[in-house]
PASEBA-1860 file (N, C-alpha, C; in nm, 3 decimals):
! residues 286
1> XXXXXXXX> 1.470/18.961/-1.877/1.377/18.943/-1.767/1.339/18.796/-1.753 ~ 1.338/18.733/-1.641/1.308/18.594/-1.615/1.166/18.622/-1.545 ~ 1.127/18.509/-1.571/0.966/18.488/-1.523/0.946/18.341/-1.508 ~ 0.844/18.280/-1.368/0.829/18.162/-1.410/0.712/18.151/-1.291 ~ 0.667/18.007/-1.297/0.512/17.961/-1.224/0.514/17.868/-1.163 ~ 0.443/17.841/-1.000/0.428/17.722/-1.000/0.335/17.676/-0.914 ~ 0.263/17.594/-0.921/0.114/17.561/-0.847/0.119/17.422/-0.817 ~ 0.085/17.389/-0.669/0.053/17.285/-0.593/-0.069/17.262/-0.528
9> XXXXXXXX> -0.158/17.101/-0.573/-0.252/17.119/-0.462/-0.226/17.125/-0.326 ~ -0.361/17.114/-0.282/-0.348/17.124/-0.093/-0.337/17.000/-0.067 ~ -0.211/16.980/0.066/-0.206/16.861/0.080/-0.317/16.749/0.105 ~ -0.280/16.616/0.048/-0.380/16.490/0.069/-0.490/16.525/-0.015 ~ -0.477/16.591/-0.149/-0.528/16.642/-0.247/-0.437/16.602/-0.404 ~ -0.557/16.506/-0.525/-0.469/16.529/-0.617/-0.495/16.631/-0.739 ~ -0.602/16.661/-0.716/-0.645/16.762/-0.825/-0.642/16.921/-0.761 ~ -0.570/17.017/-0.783/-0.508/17.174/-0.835/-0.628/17.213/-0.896
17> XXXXXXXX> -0.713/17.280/-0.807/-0.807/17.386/-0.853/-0.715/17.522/-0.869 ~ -0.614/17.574/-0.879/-0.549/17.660/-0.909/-0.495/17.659/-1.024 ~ -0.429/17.733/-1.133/-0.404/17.764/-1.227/-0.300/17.915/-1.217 ~ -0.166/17.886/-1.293/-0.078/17.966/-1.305/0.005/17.993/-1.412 ~ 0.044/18.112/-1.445/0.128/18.097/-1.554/0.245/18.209/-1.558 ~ 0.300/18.215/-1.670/0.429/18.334/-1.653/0.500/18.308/-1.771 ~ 0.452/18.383/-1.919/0.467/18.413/-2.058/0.441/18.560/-2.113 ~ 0.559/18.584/-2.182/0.539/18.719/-2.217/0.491/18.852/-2.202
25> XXXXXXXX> 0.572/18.901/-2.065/0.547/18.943/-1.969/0.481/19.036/-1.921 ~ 0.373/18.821/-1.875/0.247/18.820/-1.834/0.244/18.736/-1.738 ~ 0.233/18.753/-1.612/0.199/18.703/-1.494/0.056/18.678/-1.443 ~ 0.005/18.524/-1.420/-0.110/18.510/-1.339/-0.100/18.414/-1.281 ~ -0.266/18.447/-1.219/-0.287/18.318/-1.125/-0.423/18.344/-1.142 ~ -0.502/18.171/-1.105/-0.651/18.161/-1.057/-0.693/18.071/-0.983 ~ -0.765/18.077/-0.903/-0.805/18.011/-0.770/-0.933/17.960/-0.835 ~ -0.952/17.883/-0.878/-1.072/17.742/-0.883/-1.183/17.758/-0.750
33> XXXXXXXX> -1.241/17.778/-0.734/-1.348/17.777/-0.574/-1.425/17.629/-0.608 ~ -1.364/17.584/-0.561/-1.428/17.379/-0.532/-1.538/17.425/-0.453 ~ -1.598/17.502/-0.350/-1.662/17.505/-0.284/-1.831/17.503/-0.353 ~ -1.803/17.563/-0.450/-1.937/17.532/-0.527/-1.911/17.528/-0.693 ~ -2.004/17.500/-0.735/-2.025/17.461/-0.884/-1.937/17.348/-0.901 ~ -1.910/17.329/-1.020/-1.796/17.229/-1.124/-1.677/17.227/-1.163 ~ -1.621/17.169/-1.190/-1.504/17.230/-1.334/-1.436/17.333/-1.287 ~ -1.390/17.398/-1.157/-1.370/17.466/-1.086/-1.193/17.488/-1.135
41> XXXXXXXX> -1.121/17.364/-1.126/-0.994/17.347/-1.190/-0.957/17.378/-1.323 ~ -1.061/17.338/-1.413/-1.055/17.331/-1.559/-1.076/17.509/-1.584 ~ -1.234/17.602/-1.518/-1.223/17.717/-1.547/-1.134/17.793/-1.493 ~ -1.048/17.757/-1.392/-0.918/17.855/-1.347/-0.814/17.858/-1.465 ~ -0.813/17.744/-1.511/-0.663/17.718/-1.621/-0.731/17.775/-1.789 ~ -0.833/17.767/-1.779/-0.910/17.783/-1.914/-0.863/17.980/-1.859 ~ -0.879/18.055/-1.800/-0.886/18.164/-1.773/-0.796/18.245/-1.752 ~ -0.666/18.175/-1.688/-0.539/18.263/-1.708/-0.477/18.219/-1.852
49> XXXXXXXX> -0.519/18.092/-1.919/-0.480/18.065/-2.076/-0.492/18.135/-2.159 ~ -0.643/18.180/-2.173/-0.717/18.280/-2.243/-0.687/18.456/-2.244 ~ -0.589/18.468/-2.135/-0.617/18.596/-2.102/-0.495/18.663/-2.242 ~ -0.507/18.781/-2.251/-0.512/18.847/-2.409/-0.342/18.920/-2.389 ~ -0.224/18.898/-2.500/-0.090/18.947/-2.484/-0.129/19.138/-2.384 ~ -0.160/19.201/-2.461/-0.184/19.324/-2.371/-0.239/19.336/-2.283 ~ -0.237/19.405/-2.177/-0.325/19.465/-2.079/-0.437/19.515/-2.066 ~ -0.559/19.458/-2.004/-0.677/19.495/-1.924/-0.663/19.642/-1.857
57> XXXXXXXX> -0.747/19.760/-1.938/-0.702/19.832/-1.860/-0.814/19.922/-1.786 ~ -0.907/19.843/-1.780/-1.042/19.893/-1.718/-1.140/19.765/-1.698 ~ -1.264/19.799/-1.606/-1.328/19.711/-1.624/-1.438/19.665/-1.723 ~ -1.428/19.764/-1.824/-1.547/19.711/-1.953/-1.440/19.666/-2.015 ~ -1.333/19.667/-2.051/-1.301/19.611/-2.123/-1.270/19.402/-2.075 ~ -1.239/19.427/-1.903/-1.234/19.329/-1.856/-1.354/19.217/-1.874 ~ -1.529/19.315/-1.862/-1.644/19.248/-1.915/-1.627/19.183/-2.024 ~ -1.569/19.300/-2.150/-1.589/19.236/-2.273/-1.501/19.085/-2.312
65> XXXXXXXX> -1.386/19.090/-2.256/-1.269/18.987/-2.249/-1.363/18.852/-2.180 ~ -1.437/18.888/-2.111/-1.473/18.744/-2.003/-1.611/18.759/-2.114 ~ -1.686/18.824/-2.183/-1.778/18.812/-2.247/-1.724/18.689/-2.407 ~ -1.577/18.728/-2.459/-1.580/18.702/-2.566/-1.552/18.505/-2.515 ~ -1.508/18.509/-2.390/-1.461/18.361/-2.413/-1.544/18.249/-2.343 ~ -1.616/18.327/-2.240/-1.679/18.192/-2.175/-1.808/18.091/-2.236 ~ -1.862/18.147/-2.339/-1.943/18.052/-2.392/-1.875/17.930/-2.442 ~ -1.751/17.955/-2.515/-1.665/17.806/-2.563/-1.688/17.711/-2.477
73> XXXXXXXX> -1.595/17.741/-2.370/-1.601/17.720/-2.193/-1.712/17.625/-2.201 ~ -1.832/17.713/-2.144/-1.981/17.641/-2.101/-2.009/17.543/-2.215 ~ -2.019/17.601/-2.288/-2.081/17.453/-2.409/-2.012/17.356/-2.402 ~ -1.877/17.343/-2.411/-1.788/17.215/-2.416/-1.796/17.194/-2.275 ~ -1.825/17.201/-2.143/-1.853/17.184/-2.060/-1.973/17.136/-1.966 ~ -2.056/17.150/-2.115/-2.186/17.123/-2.056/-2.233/17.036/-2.160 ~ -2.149/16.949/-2.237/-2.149/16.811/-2.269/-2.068/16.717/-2.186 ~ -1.981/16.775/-2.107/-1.939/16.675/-1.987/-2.034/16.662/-1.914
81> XXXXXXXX> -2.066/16.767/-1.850/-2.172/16.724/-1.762/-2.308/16.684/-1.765 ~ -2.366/16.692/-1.942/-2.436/16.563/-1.953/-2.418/16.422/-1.957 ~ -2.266/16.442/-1.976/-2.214/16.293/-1.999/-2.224/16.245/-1.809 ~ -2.221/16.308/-1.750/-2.238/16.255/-1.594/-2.383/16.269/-1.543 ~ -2.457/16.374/-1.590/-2.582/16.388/-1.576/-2.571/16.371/-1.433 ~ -2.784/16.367/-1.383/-2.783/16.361/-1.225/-2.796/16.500/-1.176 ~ -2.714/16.465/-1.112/-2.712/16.589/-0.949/-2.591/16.683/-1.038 ~ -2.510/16.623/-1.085/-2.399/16.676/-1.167/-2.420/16.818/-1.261
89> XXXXXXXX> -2.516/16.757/-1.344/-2.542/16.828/-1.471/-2.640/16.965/-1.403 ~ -2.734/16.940/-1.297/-2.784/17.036/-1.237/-2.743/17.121/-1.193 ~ -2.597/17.025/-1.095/-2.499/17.161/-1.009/-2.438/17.246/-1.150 ~ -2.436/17.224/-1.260/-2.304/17.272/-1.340/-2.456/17.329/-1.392 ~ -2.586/17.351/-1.401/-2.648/17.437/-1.460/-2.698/17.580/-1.352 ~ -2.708/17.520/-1.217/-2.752/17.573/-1.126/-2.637/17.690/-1.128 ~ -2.526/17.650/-1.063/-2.430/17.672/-1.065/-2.258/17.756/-1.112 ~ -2.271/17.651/-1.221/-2.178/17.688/-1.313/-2.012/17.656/-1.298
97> XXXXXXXX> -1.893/17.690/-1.273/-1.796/17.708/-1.215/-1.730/17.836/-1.178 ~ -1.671/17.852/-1.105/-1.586/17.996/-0.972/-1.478/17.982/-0.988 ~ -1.400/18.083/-1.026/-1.252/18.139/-0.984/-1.225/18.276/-0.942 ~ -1.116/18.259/-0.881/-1.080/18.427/-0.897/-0.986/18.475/-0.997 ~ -0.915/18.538/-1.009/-0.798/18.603/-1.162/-0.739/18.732/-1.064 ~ -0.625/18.675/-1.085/-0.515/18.838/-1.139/-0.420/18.795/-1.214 ~ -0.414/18.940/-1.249/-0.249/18.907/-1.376/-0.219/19.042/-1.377 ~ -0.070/19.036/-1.422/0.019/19.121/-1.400/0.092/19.139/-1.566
105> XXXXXXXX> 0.031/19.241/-1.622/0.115/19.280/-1.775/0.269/19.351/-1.743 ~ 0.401/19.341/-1.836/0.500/19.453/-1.827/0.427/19.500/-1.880 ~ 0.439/19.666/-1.928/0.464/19.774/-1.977/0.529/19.816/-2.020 ~ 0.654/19.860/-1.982/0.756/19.933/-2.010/0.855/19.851/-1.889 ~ 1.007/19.891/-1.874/1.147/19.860/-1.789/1.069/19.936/-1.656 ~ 0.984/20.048/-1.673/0.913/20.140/-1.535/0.774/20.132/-1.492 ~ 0.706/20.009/-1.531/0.573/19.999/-1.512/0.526/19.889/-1.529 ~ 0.474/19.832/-1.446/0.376/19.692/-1.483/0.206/19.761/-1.466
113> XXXXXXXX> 0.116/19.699/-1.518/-0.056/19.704/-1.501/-0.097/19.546/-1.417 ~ -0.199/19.592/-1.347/-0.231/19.453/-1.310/-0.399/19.473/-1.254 ~ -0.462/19.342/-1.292/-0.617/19.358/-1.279/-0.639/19.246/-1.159 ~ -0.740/19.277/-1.112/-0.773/19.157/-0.985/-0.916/19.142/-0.969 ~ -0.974/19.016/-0.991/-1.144/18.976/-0.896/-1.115/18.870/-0.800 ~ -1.131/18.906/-0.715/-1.139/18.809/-0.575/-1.017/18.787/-0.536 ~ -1.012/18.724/-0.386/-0.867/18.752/-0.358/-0.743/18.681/-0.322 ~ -0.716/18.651/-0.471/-0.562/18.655/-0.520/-0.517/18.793/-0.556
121> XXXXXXXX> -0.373/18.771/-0.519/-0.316/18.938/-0.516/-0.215/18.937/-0.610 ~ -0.177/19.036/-0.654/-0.073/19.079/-0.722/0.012/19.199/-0.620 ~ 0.157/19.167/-0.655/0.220/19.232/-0.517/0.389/19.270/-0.647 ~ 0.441/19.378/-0.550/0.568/19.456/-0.640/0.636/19.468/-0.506 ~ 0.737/19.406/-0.527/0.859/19.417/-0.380/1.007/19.489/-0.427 ~ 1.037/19.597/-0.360/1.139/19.674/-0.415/1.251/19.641/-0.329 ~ 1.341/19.537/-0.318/1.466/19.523/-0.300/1.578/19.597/-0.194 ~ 1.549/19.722/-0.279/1.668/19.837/-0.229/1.587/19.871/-0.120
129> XXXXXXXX> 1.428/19.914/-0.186/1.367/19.993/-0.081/1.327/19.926/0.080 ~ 1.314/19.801/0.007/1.200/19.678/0.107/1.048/19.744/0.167 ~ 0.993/19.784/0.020/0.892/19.875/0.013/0.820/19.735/-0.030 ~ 0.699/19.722/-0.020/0.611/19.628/-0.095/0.482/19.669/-0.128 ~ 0.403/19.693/-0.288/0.275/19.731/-0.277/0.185/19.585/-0.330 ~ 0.118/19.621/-0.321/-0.017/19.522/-0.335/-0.119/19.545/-0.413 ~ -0.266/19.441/-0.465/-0.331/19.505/-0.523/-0.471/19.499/-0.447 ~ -0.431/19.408/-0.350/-0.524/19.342/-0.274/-0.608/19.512/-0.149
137> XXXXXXXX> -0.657/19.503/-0.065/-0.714/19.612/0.048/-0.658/19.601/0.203 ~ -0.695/19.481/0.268/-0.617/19.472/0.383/-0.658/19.318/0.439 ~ -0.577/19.285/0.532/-0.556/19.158/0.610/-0.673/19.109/0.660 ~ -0.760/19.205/0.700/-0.881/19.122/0.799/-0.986/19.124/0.683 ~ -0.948/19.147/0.544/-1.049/19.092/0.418/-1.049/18.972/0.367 ~ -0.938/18.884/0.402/-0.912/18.756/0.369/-1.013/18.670/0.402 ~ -1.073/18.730/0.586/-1.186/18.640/0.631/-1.292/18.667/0.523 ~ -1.317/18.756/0.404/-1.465/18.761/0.380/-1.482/18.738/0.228
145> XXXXXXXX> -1.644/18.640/0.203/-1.589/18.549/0.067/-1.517/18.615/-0.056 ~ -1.461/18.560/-0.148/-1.425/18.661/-0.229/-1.517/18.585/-0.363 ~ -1.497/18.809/-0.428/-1.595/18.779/-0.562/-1.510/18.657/-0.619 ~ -1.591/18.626/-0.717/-1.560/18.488/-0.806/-1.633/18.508/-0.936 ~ -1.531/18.476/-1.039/-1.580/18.503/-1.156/-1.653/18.400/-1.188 ~ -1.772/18.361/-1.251/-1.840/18.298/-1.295/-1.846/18.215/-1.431 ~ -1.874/18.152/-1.495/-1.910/18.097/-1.617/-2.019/18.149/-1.751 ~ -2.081/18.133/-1.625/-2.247/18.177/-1.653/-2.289/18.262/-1.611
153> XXXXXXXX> -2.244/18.381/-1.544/-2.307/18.443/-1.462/-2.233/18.574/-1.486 ~ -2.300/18.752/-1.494/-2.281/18.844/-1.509/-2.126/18.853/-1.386 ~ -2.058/18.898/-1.443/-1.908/19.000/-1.314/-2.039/19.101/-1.224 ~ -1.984/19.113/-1.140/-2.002/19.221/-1.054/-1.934/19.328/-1.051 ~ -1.893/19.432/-1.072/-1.815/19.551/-1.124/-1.732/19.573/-0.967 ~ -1.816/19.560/-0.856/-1.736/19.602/-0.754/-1.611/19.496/-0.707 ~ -1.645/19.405/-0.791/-1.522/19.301/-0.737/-1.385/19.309/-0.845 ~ -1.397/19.362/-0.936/-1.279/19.455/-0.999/-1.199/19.511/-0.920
161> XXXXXXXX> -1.106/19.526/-0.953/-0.966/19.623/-0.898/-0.832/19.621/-1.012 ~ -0.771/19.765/-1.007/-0.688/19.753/-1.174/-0.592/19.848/-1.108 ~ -0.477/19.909/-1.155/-0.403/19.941/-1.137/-0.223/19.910/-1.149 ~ -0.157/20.026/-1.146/-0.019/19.985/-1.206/0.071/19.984/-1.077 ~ 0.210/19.946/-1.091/0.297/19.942/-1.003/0.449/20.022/-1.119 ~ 0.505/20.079/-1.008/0.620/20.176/-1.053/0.723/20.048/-1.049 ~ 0.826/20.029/-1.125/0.916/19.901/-1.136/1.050/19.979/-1.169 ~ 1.149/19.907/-1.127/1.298/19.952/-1.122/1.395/19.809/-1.101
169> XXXXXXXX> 1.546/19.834/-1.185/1.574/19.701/-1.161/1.595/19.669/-1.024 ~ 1.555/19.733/-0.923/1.568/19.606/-0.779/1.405/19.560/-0.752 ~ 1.332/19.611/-0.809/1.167/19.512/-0.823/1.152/19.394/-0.875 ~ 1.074/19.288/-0.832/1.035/19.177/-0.850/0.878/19.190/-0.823 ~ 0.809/19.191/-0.977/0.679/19.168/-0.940/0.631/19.021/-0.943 ~ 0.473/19.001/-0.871/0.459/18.835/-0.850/0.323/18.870/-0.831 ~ 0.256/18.717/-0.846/0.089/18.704/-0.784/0.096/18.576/-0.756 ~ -0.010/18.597/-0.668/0.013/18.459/-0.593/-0.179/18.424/-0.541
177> XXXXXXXX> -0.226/18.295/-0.495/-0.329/18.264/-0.443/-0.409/18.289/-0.310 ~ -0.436/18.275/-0.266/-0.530/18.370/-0.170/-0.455/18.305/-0.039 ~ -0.384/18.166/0.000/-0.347/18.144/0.130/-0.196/18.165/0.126 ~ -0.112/18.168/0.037/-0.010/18.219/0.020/-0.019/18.406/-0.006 ~ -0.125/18.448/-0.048/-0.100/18.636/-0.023/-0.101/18.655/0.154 ~ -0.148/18.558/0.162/-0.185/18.632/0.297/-0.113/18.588/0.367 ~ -0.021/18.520/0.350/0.113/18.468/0.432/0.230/18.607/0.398 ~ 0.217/18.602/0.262/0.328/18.704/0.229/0.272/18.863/0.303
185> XXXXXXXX> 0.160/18.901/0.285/0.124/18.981/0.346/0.102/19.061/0.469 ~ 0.084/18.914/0.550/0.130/18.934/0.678/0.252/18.871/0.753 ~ 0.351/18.835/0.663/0.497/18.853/0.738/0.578/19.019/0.709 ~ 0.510/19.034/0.546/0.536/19.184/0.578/0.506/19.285/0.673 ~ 0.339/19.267/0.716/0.304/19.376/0.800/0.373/19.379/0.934 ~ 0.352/19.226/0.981/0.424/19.220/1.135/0.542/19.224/1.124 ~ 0.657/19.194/1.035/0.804/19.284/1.038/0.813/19.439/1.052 ~ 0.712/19.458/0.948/0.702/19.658/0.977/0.675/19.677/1.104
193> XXXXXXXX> 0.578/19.610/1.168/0.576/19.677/1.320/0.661/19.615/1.430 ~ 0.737/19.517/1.390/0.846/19.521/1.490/0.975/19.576/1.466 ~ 0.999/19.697/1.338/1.037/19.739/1.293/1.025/19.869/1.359 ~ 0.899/19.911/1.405/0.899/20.039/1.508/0.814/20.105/1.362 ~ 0.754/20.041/1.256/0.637/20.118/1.156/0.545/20.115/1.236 ~ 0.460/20.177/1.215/0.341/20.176/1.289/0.225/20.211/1.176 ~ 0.257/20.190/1.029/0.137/20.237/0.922/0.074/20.118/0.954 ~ 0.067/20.001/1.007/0.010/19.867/0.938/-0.062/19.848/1.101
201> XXXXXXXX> -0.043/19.894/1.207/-0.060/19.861/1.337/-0.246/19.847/1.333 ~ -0.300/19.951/1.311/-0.440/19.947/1.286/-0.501/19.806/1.229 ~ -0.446/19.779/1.067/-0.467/19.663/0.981/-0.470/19.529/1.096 ~ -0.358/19.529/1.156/-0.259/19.449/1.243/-0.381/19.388/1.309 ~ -0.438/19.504/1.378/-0.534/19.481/1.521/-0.672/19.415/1.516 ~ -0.654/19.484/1.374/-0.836/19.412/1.323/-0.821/19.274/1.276 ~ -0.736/19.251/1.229/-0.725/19.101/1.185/-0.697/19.007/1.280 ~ -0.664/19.051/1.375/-0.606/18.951/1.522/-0.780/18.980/1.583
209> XXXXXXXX> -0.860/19.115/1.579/-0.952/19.071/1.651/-1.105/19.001/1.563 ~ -1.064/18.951/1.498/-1.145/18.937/1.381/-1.151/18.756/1.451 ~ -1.097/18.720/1.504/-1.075/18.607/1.587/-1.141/18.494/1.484 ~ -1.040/18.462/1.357/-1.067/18.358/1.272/-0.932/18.290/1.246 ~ -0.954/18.185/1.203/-0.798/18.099/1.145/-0.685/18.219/1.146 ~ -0.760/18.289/1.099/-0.599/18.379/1.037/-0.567/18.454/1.172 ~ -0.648/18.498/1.230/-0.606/18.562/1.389/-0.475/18.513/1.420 ~ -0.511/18.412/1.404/-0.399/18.290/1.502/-0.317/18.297/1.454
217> XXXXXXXX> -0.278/18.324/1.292/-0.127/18.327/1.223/-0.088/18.459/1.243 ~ -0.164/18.545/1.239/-0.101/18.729/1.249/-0.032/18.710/1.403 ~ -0.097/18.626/1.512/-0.027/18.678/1.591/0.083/18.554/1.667 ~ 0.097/18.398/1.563/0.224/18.395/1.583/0.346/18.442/1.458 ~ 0.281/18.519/1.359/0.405/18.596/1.287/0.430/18.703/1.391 ~ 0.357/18.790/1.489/0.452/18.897/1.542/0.481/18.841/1.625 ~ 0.480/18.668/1.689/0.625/18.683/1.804/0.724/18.600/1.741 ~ 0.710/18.590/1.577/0.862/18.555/1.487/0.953/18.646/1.465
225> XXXXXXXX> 0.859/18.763/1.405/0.925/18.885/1.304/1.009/18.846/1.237 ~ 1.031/18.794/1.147/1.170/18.739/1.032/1.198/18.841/0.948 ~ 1.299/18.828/0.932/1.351/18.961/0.815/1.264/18.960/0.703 ~ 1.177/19.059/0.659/1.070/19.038/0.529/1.189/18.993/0.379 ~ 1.250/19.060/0.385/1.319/19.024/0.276/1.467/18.915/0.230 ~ 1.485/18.850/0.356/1.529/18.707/0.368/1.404/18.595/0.326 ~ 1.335/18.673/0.378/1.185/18.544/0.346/1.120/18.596/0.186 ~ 1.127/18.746/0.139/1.096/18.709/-0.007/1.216/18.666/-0.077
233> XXXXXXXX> 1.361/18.659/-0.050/1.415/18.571/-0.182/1.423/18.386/-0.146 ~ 1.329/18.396/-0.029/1.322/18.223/0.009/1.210/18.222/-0.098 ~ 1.092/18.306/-0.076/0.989/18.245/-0.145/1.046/18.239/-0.312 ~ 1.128/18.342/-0.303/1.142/18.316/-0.508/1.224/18.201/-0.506 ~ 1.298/18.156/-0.477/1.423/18.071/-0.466/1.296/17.912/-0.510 ~ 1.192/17.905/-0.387/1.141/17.837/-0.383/1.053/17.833/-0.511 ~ 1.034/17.909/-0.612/0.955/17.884/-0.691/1.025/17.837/-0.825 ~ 1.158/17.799/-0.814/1.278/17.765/-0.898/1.189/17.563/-0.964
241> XXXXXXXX> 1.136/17.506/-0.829/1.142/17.392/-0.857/1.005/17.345/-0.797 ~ 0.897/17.233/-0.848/0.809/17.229/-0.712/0.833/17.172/-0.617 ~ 0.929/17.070/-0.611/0.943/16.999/-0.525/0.963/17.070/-0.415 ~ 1.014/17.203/-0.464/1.119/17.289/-0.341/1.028/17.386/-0.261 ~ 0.893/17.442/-0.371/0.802/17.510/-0.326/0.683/17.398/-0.250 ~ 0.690/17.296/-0.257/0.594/17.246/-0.209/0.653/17.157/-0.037 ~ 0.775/17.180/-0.038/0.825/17.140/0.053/0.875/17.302/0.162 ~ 0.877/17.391/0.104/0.852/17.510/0.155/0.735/17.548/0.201
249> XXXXXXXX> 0.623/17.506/0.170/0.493/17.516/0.189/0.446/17.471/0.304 ~ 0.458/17.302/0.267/0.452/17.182/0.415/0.504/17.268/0.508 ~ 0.676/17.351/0.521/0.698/17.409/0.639/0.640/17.480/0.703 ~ 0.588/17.563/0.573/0.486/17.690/0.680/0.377/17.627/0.698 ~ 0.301/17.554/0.628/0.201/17.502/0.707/0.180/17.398/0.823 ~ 0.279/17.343/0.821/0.270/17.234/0.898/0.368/17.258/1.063 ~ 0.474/17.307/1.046/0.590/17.332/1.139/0.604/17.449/1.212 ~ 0.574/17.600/1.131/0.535/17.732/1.167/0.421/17.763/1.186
257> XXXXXXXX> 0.290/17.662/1.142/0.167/17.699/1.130/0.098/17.841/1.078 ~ 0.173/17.884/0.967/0.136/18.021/0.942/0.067/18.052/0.855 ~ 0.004/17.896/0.794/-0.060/17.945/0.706/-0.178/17.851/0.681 ~ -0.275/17.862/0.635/-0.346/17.720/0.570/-0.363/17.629/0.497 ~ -0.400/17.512/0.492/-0.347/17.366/0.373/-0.483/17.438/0.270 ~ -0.430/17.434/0.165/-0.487/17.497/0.052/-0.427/17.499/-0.078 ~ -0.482/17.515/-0.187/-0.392/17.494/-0.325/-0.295/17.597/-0.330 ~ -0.194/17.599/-0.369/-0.084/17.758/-0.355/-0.025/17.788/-0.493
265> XXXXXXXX> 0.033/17.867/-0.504/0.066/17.912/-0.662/0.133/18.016/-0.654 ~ 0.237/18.055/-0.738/0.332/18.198/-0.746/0.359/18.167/-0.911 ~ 0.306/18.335/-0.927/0.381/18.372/-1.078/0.453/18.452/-1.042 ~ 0.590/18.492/-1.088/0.696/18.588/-1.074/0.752/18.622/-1.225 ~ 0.798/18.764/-1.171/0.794/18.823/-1.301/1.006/18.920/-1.220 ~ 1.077/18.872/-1.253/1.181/18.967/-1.229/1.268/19.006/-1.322 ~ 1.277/19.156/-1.226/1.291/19.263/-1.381/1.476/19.264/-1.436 ~ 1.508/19.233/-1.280/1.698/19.197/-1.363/1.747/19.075/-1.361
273> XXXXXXXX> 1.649/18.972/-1.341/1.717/18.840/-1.351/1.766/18.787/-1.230 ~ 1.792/18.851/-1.125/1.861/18.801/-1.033/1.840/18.829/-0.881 ~ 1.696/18.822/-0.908/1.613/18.759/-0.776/1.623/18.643/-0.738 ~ 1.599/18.561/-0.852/1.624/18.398/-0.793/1.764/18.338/-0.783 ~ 1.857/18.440/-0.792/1.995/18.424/-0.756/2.021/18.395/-0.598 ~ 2.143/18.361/-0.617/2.218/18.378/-0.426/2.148/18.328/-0.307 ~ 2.043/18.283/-0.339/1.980/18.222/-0.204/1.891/18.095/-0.243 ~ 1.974/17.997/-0.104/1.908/17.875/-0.086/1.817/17.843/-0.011
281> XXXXXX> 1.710/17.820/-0.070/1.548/17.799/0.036/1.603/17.668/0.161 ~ 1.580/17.716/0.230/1.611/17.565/0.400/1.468/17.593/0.465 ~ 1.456/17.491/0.518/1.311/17.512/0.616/1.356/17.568/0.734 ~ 1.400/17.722/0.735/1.421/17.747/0.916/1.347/17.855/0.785 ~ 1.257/17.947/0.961/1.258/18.074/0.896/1.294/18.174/0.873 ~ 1.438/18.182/0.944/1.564/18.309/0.949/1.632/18.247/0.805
END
């Protein structure tokens, strides 16, 4: 089984509030929230580092896991930020630092587990089937903040989500960051419905009338429709190198406009090796 990671900031950005990894197969990612507190970068990478060889397979045990490690965290963290003191040391007491987490354990050759707070997703794409599940809820949730794990501060139980995915060798499981799920997410949905599916049409409608940034990408992915699964072995292909994922990125953000400038990240986890085979990432989107 091959596995591998790779995380870029948002452009005209040099510091990666994101954090990724892909060891012993264990897939994550964490989204840093710069938007408030501190150390926002440092507790994303401190958090998919930390996370434990087996599987999370509930949420007390998920409490107890974020219970046993974040004091290290805060204390050595909160001699930096006396060392800056000020407005600094306040925000990082007031405060604290934000991420989100998922990760993706194997199991077995027929099962992966995977846990999620806030929304970065964990996603299982079946090949043969061109079935794709998720761990995430739906498209027009992207607009609304997501939980964020804290430092200092109690989890919220409702921002949990756990669950397994059925795996076979034409599956490729992956997780990825919150402006890249929702790219992958919605080139899937709007292929299904120009596909003549109609399960996703509802999802479809609310997110276009939800009339936010993302409106605008749901509805120039349905007058693209690209083959969903030409575009997932671009995205794995692309996660071979960064140069290659970050120049894949610029495309969709900048040329297709499908997505937003934001930190991005993919862990991949494939189960026969040869997903990241046979295909060369190009910036068209066919």
């Amino acid at each position: 089984m091959k596995a591998r990671s790779v995380s870029i900031p948002k452009f005209g950005e040099k510091t990666n509030e994101d954090a990724a990894i892909a060891r012993n197969g264990l897939i994550a990612v964490s989204d840093g929230a710069g938007g408030g507190g501190v150390f926002a970068d440092q507790w994303s990478r401190y958090l998919v580092d930390n996370l434990p060889d087996e599987p999370i397979q509930n949420y007390s045990e998920f409490d107890n896991w974020l219970d046993a490690i974040w004091e290290k965290f805060y204390n050595e963290h909160e001699e930096l930020a006396k060392a800056q003191g000020g407005l600094f040391l306040n925000k990082f007491y007031d405060e604290g630092s934000f991420a989100t987490l998922v990760a993706v354990w194997k199991v077995s050759e027929s099962e992966c587990r995977w846990i999620s707070y806030g929304d970065s997703v964990a996603f299982c794409y079946d090949r043969e089937k061109g079935a794709l599940q998720h761990s995430f809820t739906e498209l027009a949730d992207f607009n609304n903040p997501p939980y964020l794990i804290n430092c200092k501060d109690p989890l919220d139980e409702k921002g949990f989500r756990c669950g397994t995915f059925k795996t076979s060798k034409t599956t490729v499981v992956f997780c990825a960051s919150d402006a890249l799920s929702h790219l992958i997410l919605m080139l899937y949905e709007t292929w299904q419905q120009t596909q003549g599916c109609h399960k996703y049409d509802k999802e479809i409608e609310e997110a276009i009338n939800a009339q936010t940034r993302n409106s605008q990408y749901v509805k120039l992915a349905l007058g693209l429709s690209p083959d969903f699964d030409a575009k997932m072995k671009y995205f794995l292909r692309l996660s071979k190198r960064e140069v290659d994922f970050q120049s894949g990125m610029n495309n969709h953000r900048d040329k297709l406009k499908l997505v937003a400038n934001d930190d991005y990240s993919l862990a991949v986890m494939d189960y026969n090796g040869k997903a990241f085979d046979n295909c060369i990432p190009t910036l068209e989107l066919d």
